[in-house]
C-alpha positions as CSV (number, residue, x, y, z in Angstrom):
1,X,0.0,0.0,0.0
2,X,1.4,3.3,-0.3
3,X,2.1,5.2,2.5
4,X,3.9,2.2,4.5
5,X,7.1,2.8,3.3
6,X,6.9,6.0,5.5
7,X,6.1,4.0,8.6
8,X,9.8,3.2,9.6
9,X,10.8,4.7,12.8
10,X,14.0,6.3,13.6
11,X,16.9,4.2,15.3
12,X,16.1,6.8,18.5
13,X,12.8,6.0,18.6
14,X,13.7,2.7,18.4
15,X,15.9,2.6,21.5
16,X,13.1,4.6,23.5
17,X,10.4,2.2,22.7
18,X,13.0,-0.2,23.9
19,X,14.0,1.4,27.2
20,X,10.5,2.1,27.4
21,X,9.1,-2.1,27.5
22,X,12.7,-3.1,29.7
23,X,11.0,-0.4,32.6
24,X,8.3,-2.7,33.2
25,X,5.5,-0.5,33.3
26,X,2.0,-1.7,32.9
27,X,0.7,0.3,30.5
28,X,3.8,-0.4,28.1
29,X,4.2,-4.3,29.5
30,X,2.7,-6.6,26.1
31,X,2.4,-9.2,28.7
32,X,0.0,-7.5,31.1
33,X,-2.1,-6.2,28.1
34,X,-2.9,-9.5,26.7
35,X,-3.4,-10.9,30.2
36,X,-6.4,-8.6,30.4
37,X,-7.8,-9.7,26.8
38,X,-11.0,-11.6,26.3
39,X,-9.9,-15.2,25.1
40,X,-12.4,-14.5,22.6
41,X,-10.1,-11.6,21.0
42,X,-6.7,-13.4,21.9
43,X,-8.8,-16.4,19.8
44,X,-9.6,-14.0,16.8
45,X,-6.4,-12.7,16.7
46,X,-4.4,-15.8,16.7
47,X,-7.4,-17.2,13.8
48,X,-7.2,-14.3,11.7
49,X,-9.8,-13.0,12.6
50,X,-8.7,-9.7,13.9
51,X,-5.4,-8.1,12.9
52,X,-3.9,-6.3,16.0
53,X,-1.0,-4.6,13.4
54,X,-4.0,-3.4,11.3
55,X,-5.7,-1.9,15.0
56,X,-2.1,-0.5,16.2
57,X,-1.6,1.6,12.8
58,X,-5.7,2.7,12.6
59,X,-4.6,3.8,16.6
60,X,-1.7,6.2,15.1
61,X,-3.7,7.5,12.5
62,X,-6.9,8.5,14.6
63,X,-4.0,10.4,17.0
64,X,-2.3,12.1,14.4
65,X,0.8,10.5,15.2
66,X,3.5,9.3,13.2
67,X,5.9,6.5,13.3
68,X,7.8,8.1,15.8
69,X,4.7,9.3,18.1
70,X,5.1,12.4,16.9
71,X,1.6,14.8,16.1
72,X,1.7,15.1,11.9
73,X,-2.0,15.4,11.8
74,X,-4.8,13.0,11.1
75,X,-4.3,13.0,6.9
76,X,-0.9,12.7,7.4
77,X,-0.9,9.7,9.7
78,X,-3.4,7.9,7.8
79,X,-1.3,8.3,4.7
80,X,1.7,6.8,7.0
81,X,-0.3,4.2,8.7
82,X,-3.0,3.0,6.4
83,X,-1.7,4.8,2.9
84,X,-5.1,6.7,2.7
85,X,-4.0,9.3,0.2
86,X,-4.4,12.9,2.3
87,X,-6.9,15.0,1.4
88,X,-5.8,18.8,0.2
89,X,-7.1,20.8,3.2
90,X,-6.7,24.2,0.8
91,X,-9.4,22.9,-1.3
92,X,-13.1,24.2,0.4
93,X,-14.9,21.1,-0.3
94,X,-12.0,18.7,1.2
95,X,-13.6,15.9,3.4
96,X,-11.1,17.6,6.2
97,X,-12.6,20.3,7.9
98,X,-12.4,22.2,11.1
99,X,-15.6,20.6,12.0
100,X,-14.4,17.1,11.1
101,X,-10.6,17.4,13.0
102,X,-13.3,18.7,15.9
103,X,-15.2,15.1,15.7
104,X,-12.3,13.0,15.8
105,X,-10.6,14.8,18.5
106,X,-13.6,15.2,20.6
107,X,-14.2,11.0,19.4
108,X,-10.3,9.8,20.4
109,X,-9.6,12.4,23.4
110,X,-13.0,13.0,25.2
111,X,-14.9,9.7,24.2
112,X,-18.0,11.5,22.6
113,X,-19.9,9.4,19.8
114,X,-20.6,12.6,18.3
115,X,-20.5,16.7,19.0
116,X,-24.0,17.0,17.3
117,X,-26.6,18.4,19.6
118,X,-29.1,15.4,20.7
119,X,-32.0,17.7,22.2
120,X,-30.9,15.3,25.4
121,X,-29.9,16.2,28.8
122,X,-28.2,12.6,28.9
123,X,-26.7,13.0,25.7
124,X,-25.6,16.8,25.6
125,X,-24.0,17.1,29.1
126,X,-21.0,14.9,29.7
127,X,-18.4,15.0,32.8
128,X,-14.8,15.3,31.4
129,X,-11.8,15.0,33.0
130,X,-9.8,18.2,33.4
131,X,-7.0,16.3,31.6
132,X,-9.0,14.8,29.2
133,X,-10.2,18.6,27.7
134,X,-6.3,19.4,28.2
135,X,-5.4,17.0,25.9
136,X,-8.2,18.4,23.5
137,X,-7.1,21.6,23.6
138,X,-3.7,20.3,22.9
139,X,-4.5,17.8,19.7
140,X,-6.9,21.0,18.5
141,X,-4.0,23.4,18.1
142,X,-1.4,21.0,17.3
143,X,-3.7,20.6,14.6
144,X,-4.2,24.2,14.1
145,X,-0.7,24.4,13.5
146,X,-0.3,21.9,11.1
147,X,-2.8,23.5,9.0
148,X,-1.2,26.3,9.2
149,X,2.2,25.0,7.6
């Protein structure tokens, strides 16, 4: 596909990924995520059924991130991770809008199905997390910026 040839990362990265697995951590520890899988998924997985390299890359792209875990923007990473050819953001009618890159940040960061208004009490008003909007905030003008270049 094209795109994947861009998903190498850097011998630096490399090493920090490493130094990052030897620490042991829990969140970064394969061991422990798998021992809190379903043995229905760890089943599909090891069938075929679900590809977890296919999951880690569609992860990257929704975060904007790439190869290295660095923000590139959401086109971008889906051309590195998934070769989805990026759409021209100069063009008015692009599928990527400010309304869109407002979706899937508010989608990946906050958990919200959607940023519609649902005429719902339930349904409009959600509690977030202080470091949850943070991180919103963040991803929005990281995007901003990448716009802007």
């Amino acid at each position: 596909m094209a795109g994947r040839h861009n998903n190498r990362i850097t011998e630096s990265t490399r090493q920090r990924l490493r130094e990052q697995l030897a620490a042991g951590a829990d969140d970064t520890n394969p061991s422990y995520l798998f021992s809190t899988t379903s043995t229905t998924l760890l089943l599909a997985i090891t069938g075929g059924l679900v590809d977890p390299l296919l999951l880690a890359r569609e992860q990257l792209a929704n975060r904007g991130l790439d190869a290295n875990g660095d923000w590139c923007g959401f086109d971008r990473a889906r051309e590195i991770h998934l070769g989805a050819k990026a759409v021209d953001s100069t063009n008015p009618e692009a599928d990527t809008s400010a309304e869109q890159t407002t979706a899937e940040i508010a989608r990946r960061v906050l958990h919200l199905d959607t940023i519609e208004t649902q005429n719902s009490d339930s349904l409009d008003f959600h509690e977030i997390a202080i470091w949850q909007i943070k991180e919103a905030l963040t991803a929005a003008f990281a995007a901003g910026q990448a716009v802007a270049k």
